[in-house]
Structure formats: structure tokens, C-alpha cells
N, C-alpha and C positions, 0 to 999 in steps of 0.2 A: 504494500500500500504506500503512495506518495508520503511524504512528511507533509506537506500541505492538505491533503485531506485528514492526516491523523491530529495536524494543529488545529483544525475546525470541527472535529467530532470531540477534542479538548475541551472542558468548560476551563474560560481564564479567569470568570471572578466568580467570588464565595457569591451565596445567596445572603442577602442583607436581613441582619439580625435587627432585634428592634431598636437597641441600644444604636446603631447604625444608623439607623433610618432615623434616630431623633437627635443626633449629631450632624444630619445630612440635614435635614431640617429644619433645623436652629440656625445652621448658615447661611442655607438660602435664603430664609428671614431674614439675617443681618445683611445679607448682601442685599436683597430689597429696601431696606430702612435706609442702607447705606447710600444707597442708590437716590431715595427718595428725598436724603437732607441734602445732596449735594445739589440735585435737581433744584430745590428749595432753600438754597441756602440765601439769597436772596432777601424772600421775604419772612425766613426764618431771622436774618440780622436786624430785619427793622423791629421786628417783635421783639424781639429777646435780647438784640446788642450781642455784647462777644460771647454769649454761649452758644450760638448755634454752629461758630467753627468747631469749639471746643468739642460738642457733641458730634459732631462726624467725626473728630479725631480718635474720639474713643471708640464711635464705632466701626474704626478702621481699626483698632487694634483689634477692638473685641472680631471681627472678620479674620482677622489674620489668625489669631489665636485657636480660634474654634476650628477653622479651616484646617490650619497645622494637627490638631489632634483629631479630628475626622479622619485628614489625610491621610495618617501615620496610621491609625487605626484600622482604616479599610487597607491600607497596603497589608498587615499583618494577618488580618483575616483572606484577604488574595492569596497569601503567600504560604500561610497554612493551609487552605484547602489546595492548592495546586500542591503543595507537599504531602497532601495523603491526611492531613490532620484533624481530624474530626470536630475537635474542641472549636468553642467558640474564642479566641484569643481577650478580646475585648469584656468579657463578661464575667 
């Protein structure tokens, strides 16, 4: 059999745990939010003056952050079940 039909009858990611799904989740929402103050920052300044830079800034960290440990997380659980590993890594 080709290596190319055996790398597509491979599954390459774990199926997403719930714990996953609400790190995956979480993100997306900051990145929306994120998205949404920068769109609005604006007339978030005239309301509120210098907190509304300050609040996308943290919502860049807080995106970065969650991202990083999603990321890290799904790669672990990728990496375990493509190695045979049954356990959920993350949980």
C-alpha cells in the first residue's frame, strides 16, 4: 500500500475532550472580544478615556495566554493518541 494512502486512512488529531473544547472556547471568545475592543476602541476612548487601550491590552495577553495553553494542550493530546496512548493527557 502507498504511504500516502496509509497517511490518510491515519487519524492525525485526538478527538476533543471536553476540557479541550472549553479551552478552545474560551479563546475564541477572547479573540472575539479582542477583536470587538479594537474595532471599538474608538468610541470605547471617548466613554471611558485610557481604559479602553488598557482593556484590549489585557485582552491580548489574556488571548495569548489561553491560546499558549490550549495550544500546548491539544498538541499533547495529538501526540498521545498518534503514539498509541489512550489516556487523556490534559485531564
Amino acid at each position: 500500500m502507498p504511504l500516502w494512502l496509509d497517511l490518510l486512512r491515519t487519524p492525525m488529531a485526538a478527538p476533543e475532550t471536553a476540557a479541550l473544547r472549553r479551552w478552545r472556547l474560551a479563546w475564541l471568545v477572547l479573540c472575539l472580544a479582542l477583536a470587538a475592543c479594537i474595532m471599538a476602541l474608538s468610541p470605547l476612548r471617548r466613554l471611558t478615556g485610557r481604559v479602553a487601550p488598557a482593556a484590549a491590552g489585557v485582552l491580548l495577553v489574556a488571548v495569548l495566554l489561553v491560546g499558549l495553553v490550549y495550544f500546548r494542550r491539544k498538541n499533547a493530546a495529538d501526540r498521545a493518541w498518534n503514539d498509541g496512548d489512550v489516556r487523556e493527557p490534559d485531564e
